[in-house]
C-alpha positions in Angstrom: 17.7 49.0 4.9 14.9 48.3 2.6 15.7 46.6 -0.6 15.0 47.8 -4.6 11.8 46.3 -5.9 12.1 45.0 -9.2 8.6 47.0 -9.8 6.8 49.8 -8.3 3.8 52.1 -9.3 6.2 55.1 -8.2 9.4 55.8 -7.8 10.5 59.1 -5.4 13.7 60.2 -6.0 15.4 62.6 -2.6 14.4 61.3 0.7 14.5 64.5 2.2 11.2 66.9 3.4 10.1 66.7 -0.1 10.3 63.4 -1.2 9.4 61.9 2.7 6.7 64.0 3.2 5.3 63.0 -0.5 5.4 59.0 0.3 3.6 59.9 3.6 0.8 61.3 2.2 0.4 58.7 -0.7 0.7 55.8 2.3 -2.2 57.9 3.9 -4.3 57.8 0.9 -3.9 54.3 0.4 -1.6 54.4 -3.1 0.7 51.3 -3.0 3.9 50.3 -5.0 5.7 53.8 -3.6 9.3 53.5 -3.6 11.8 56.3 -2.1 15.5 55.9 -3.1 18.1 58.4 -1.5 21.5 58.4 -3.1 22.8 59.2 0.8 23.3 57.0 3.3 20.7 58.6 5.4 17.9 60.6 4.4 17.7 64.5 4.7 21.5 64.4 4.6 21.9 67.7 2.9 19.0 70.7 3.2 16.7 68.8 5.1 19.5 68.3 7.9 21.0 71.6 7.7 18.5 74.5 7.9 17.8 76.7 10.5 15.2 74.8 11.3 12.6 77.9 11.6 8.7 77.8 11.2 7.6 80.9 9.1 4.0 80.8 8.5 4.4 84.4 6.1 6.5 83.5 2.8 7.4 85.6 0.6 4.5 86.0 -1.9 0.6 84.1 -1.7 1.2 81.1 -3.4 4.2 79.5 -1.0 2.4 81.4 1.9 -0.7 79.4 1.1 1.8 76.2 1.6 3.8 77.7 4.5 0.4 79.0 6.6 -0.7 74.8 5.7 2.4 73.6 6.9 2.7 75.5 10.4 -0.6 74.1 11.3 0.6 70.7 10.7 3.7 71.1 13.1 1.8 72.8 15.6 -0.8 69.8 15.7 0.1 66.9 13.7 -1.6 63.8 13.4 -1.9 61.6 16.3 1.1 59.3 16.8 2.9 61.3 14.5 5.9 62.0 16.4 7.0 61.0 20.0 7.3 64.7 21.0 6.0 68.1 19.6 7.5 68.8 16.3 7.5 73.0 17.1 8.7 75.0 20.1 6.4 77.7 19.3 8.6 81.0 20.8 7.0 83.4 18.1 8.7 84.9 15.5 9.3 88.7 14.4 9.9 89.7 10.4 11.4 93.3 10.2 10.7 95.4 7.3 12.5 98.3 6.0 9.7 100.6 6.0 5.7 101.0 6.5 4.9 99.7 3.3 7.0 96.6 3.7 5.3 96.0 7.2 1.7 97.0 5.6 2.5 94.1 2.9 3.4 91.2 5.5 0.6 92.4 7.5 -2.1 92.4 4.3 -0.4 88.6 3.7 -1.1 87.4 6.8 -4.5 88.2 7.1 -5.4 87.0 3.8 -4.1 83.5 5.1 -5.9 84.0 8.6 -2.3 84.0 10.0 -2.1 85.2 14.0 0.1 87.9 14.0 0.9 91.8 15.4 2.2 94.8 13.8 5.0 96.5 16.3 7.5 98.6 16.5 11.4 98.7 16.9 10.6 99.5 20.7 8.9 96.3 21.3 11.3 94.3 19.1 14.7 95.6 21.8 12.4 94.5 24.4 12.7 91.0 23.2 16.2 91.2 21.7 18.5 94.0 23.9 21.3 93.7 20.8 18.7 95.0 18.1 19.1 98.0 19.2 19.9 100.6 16.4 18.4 97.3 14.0 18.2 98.6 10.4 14.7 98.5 10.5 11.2 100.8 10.9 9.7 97.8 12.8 8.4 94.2 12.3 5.4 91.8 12.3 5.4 89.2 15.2 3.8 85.8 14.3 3.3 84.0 18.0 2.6 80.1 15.9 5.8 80.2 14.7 8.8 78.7 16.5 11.7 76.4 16.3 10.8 73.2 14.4 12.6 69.9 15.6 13.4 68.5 12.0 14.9 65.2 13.1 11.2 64.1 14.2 9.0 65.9 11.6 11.7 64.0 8.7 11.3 60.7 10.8 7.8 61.1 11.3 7.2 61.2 7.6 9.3 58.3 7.0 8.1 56.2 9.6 4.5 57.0 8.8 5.6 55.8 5.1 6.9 52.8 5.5 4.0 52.1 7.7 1.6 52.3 4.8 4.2 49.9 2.6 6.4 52.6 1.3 10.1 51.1 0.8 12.6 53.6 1.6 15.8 52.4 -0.1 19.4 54.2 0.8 22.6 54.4 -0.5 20.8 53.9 -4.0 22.1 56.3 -6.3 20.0 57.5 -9.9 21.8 56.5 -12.9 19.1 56.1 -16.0 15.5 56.6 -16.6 14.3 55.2 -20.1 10.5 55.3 -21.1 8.9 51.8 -21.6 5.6 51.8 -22.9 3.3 53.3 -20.4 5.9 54.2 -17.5 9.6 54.3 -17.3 12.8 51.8 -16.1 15.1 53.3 -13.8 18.6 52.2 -13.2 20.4 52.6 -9.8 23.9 51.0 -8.2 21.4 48.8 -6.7 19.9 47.4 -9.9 16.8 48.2 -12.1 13.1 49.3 -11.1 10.5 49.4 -13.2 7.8 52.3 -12.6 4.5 54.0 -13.9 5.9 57.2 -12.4 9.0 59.0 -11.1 8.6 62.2 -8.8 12.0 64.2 -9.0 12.4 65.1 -5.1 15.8 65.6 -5.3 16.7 69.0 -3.7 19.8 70.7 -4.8 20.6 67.8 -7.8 16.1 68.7 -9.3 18.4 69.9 -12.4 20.5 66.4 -12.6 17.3 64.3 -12.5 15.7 66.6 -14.4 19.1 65.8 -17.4 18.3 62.1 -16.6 15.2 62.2 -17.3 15.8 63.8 -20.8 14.0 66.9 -18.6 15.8 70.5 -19.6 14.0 72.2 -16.3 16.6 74.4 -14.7 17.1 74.8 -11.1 19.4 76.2 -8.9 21.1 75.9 -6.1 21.9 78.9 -4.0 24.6 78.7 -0.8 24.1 80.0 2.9 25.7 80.1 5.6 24.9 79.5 9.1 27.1 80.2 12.2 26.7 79.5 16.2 28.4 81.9 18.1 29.2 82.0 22.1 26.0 82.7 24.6 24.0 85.8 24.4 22.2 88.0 26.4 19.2 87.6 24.9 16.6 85.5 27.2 15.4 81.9 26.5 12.2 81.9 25.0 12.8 85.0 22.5 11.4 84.9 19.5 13.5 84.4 16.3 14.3 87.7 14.3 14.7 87.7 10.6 15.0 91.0 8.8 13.7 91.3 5.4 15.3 94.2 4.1 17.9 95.1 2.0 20.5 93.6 4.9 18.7 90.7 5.3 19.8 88.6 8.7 17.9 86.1 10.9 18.8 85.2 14.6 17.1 82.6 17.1 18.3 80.9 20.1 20.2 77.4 19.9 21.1 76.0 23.3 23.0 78.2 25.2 24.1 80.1 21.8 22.6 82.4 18.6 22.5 80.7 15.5 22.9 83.7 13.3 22.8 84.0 9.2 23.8 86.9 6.6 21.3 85.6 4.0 23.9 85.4 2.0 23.3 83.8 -1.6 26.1 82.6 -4.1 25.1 80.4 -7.0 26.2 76.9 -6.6 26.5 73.6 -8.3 24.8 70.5 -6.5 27.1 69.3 -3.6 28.0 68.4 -0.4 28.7 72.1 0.4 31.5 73.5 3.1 32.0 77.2 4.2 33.7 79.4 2.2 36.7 80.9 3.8 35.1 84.4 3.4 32.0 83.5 5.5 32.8 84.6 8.4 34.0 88.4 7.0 30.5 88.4 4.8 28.6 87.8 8.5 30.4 90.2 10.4 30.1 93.1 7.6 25.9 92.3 7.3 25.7 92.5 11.0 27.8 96.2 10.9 25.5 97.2 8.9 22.2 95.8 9.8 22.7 95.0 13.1 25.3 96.0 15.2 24.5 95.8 18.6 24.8 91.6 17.1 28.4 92.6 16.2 31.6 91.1 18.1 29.8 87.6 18.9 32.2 84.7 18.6 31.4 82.3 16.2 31.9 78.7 17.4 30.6 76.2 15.1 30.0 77.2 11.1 27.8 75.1 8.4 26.8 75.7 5.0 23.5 74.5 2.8 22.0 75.2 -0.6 18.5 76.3 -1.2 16.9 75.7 -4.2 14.9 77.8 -7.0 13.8 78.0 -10.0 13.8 80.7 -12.3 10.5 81.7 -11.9 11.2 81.5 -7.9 7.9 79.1 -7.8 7.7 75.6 -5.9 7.5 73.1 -9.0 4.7 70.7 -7.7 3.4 69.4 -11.1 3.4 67.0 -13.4 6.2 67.5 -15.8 4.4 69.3 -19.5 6.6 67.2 -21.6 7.2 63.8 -19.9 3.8 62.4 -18.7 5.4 60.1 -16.3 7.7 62.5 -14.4 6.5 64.7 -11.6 8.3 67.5 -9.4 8.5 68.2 -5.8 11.2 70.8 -6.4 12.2 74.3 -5.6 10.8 74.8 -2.1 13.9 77.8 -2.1 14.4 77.7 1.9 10.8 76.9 2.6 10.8 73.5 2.8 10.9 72.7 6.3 7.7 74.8 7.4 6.0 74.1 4.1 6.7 70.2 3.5 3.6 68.4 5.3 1.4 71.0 2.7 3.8 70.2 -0.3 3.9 66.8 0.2 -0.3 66.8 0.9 -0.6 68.5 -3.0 1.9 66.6 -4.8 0.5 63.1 -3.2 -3.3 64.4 -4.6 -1.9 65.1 -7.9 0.3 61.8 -8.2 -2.8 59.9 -6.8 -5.0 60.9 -9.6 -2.7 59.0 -12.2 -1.5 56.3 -10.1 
């Protein structure tokens, strides 16, 4: 475990995709003095650690494509010495649509971001998956580059390609003040004081509470989902993950010898170490009926919840903050974060380098 500096030139708060894949980049450009603190006892605890763990190079508008289409490329060839293993199974994936405009608009995104991919129909989609039969749906958009991302090695990768370039990764350090001093700011942890030019608010689900600590009134906020394992499928190894962009939104892959399988569902939620909620099961089953049924009767083993984070524009907030020259954001990546974080982390390090 590192230890708190009593000085640094920045001070990322949320060790998770975000926050790692920000002090990775800074170490690659050279800037020294970067400190990560992570309230957790491990970082990517929450979100990071929790996520279906899907590569989806089309977003859902041009600007976080932009990021998403940057960030596939990175896990499908990262840097050399990166990671020990490849960070992406790359089994394609397949977006449904509604309706022919909906599959004309991810088509139209795609190749505006030069993103391989192939407009086909519900025919081709059973062929892959047997259960999609009768899928709400008039027929999808496979993407071959995307896949399964391995997020244990992408979040160590960018934390042991940190600390390589001198970035101190300090856990179990919990936020408590920020007060401007002169030029920069002094932060107070459980762990004692730091003195910074910067602070980059990383922080996932709890953006808002920095934010409040800060003297910041941004607003964030946290959404729930839920995400189930149910017993073996049919459905052959290799297929490509599903995930239906309608108005029954679902998503489906492969995990081991099971389906990991999600509603989309989305209650508003304060920051936390979220459970299930005893409906979740009874909110899968009915979005399956109804979107999917040939998914329908699958026993769920295994059930986990995470929040996903927006703000009210529904933007990524990679900027520096307008009112408090020395805070910067790496918030609101709103479900993106594992595809998109090499690119996030790549734009907020240029921007913090500029000042730092």
């Amino acid at each position: 475990m590192d230890e708190l500096p009593r000085a640094a030139s920045l001070v990322i708060v949320g060790g998770g995709f975000a926050g790692a894949s920000t002090a990775y980049w800074l170490a690659r450009a050279g800037v020294k003095g970067v400190v990560v603190i992570e309230r957790e006892a491990i970082c990517g605890a929450h979100a990071s650690g929790r996520n279906a763990a899907l590569c989806r190079a089309i977003a859902d508008d041009d600007e976080t494509t932009a990021l998403t289409a940057r960030g596939a490329q990175f896990l499908a060839s990262p840097p050399d010495g990166f990671a020990p293993a490849r960070l992406l199974d790359r089994t394609g994936g397949i977006l449904l649509a509604d309706d022919d405009a909906g599959i004309a608009a991810l088509v139209a995104r795609a190749r505006r971001h030069a993103i391989a991919h192939e407009r086909i129909s519900i025919d081709q989609i059973v062929a892959h998956w047997p259960q999609l039969a009768g899928v709400r749906a008039a027929g999808g958009v496979s993407c071959p580059g995307d896949g399964v991302i391995d997020i244990g090695a992408l979040l160590t990768g960018y934390l042991d390609g940190a600390r390589r370039g001198g970035v101190r990764i300090v856990t179990s350090c919990e936020l408590r003040a920020i007060t401007p001093r002169g030029g920069g700011v002094a932060i107070e942890t459980n762990r004692g004081s730091i003195e910074a030019k910067a602070v980059a608010c990383a922080a996932g689900a709890w953006a808002g509470t920095v934010g409040a600590i800060a003297g910041s009134d941004a607003r964030f906020t946290p959404i729930k989902r839920h995400l189930f394992v149910t017993q073996p499928p049919s459905t052959p190894a290799g297929a490509p993950w599903v995930w239906s962009l309608g108005r029954e939104p679902f998503y489906a892959r492969r995990e081991g010898s099971g389906l990991l399988l999600s509603g989309c569902d989305a209650r508003e939620h304060a920051p936390a170490d979220v459970t299930p909620d005893d409906d979740a099961r009874d909110m899968l089953a009915e979005r399956i009926r109804r979107a999917a049924p040939g998914l329908g009767g699958l026993e769920v083993k295994r059930a986990w919840a995470c929040l996903r984070t927006f703000a009210p524009d529904r933007r990524m907030h990679i900027a520096w903050d307008p009112m408090h020259p020395w805070l910067f954001w790496v918030a609101a990546l709103g479900g993106h974060g594992a595809t998109a974080s090499a690119a996030v982390g790549e734009r907020a390090a240029a921007a913090l380098a500029l000042r730092l």
